[in-house]
C-alpha positions in Angstrom: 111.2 94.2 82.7 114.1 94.9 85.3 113.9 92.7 88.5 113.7 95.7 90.5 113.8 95.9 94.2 111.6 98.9 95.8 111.7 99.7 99.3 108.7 98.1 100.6 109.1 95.2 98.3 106.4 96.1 95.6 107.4 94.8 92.1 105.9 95.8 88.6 103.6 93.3 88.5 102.6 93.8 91.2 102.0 97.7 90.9 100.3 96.9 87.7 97.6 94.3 89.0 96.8 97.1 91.9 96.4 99.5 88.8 94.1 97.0 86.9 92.1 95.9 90.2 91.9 98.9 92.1 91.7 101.8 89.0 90.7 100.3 86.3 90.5 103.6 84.5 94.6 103.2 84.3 94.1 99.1 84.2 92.1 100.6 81.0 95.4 102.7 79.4 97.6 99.8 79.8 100.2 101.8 81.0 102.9 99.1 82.1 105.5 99.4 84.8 108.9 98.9 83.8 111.2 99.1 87.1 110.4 100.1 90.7 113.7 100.6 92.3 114.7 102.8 95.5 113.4 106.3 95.1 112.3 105.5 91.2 109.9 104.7 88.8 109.5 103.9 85.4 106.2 103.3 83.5 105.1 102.9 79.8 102.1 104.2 78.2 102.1 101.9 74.8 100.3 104.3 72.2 97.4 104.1 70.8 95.6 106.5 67.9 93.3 108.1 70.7 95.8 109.5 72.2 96.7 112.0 69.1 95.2 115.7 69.5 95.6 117.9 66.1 99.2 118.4 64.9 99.7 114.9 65.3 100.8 115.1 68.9 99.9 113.3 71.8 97.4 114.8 74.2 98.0 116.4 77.2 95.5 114.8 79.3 97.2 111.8 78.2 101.0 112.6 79.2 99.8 114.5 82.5 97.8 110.8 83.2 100.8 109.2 83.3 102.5 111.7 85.2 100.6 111.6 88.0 100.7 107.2 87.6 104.0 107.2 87.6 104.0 109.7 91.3 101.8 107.3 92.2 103.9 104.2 91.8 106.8 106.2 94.0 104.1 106.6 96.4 103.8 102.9 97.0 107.6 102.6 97.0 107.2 104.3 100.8 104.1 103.1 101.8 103.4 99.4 101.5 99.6 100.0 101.0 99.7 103.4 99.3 95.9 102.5 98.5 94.7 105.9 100.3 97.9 108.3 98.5 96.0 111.0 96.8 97.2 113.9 94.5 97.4 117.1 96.0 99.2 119.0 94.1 100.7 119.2 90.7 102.3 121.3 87.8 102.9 120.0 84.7 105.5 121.9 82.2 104.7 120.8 78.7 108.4 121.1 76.5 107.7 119.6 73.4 105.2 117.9 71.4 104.9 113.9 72.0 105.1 112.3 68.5 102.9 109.2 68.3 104.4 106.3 69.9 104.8 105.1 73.3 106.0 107.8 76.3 108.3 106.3 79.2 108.0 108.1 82.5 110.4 108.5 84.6 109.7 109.5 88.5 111.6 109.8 91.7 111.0 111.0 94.9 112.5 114.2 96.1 111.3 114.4 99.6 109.2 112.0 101.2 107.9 112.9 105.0 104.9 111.8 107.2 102.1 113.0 105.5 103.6 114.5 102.0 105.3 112.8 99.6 106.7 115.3 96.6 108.5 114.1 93.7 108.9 114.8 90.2 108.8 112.8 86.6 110.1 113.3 82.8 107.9 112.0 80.5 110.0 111.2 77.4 108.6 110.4 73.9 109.9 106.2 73.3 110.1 107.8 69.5 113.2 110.0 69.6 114.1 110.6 73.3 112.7 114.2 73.3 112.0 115.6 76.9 108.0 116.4 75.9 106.9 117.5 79.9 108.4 117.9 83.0 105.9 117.3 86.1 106.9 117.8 89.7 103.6 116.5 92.1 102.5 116.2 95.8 101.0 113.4 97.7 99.1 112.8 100.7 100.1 109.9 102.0 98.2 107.8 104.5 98.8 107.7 107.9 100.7 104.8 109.4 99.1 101.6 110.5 99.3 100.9 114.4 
């Protein structure tokens, strides 16, 4: 893990604890946040044999669920409590076929205003590098604490 310095001063850890307190769902993945720096984010889905479909692939629901993790973490990286952040929008452009192992995603933040936050994330196979979906996604963020 990178000592990484975000913007509001969220690390990894502490990303992940929010992740495993607040939606356990994701605490439940394990998904693991590797660097939080600037604009960027970078999470880890360690694989597991659920997570094949047939063809020996991994599932969609699986890459697009770290996707839209991943968005979430950038989130956080402008909001300090990004608690409230919800997903808005999203397409998700599926390039290759994930072959079973762990997938590291890869966001940053293109744009991020008042109320929207949009930013995009590669979600590459930890296996042979291949570029297996390309996801660009919208946030609502919270409004500002007085």
């Amino acid at each position: 893990m990178n000592n990484s310095h975000a913007r509001t001063g969220i690390t990894p850890a502490d990303f992940d604890a929010i992740m495993r307190e607040k939606v356990p769902f994701v605490g439940d993945m394990g998904v693991i946040t590797e660097s939080l720096e600037n604009d960027t984010a970078v999470l880890r889905l360690p694989f597991r044999e659920r997570y094949l479909r047939p063809g020996n692939v991994v599932t969609g629901p699986a890459i697009f669920a770290l996707a839209d993790i991943a968005l979430y973490a950038v989130a956080w990286l402008v909001v300090p409590k990004a608690d409230l952040a919800v997903t808005t929008e999203a397409t998700v452009h599926f390039l290759s076929g994930a072959k079973p192992g762990d997938l590291i995603a890869e966001a940053r933040i293109l744009k991020a205003g008042r109320r929207l936050l949009i930013a995009e994330c590669h979600i590459r196979s930890d296996v042979d590098n291949s570029l297996c979906a390309h996801v660009i996604g919208t946030y609502a963020m919270p409004p500002a604490e007085k």
